[in-house]
N, C-alpha and C positions, 0 to 999 in steps of 0.2 A: 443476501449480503452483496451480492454482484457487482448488481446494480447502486447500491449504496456505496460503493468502494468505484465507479464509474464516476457518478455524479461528485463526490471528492475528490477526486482526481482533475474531474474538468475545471469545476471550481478554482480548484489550485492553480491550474496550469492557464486558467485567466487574469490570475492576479498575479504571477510571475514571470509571466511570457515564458514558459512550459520548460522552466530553468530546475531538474530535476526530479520532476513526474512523469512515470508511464505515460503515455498515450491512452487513453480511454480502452481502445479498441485491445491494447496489448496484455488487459489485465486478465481475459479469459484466455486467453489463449496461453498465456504463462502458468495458470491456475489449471485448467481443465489438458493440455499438451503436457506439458513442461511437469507438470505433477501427476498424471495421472495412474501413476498408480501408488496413491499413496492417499492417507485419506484427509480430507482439508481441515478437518481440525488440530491435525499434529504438525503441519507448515505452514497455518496463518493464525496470527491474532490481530485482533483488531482491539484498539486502546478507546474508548469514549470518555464523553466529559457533556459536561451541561450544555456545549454548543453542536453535541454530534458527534461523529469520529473527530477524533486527536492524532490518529496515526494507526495504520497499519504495516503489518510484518509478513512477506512470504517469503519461505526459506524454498529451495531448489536444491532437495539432497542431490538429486543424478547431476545438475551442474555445477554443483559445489558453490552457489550463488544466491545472494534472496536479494529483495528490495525492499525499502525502507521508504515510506511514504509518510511525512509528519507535515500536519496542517501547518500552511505559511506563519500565521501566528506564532507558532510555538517552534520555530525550526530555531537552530542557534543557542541554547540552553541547556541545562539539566535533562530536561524531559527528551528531547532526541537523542543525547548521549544514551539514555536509559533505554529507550529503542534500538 
C-alpha cells in the first residue's frame, strides 16, 4: 500500500503544483516514525473508487495530527468533507 499511496501522491502533486500533498518521500516516514508503535490499520484508511484511490486518511495519535489526502478530482465536495 506504500507504494500505492507514493504514486497518488506524486500524481496529485503534478496536477496541483504540490498545493496540499505530502511529498512522496514524507509518507513513510510519517507512517513507519511518527506511528510506529501502533498498528497501521487502526491510523490509515485508504477510500477507493473505480479510478484507484479516492483518498487516504492517517491519524498521528502521539502528534495529535493526521493527513488527509483526497484525489484532485474529488477535493472541494461532500466526499472530502466525509474524509
Amino acid at each position: 500500500d506504500l507504494e500505492l499511496l507514493q504514486d497518488f501522491n506524486a500524481a496529485a502533486i503534478a496536477v496541483t503544483d504540490h498545493c496540499g500533498y505530502l511529498h512522496p518521500g514524507d509518507i513513510p516516514h510519517r507512517h513507519y516514525n511518527g506511528n510506529k508503535h501502533y498498528d497501521p490499520a487502526e491510523v490509515m484508511t485508504i477510500w477507493e473508487d473505480d479510478q484507484g484511490v479516492a483518498a487516504w486518511l492517517l491519524v498521528g495519535p502521539s502528534h495529535k495530527m493526521y493527513d488527509a489526502q483526497v484525489r484532485p478530482d474529488l477535493r472541494g465536495g461532500d466526499f472530502e468533507r466525509e474524509v
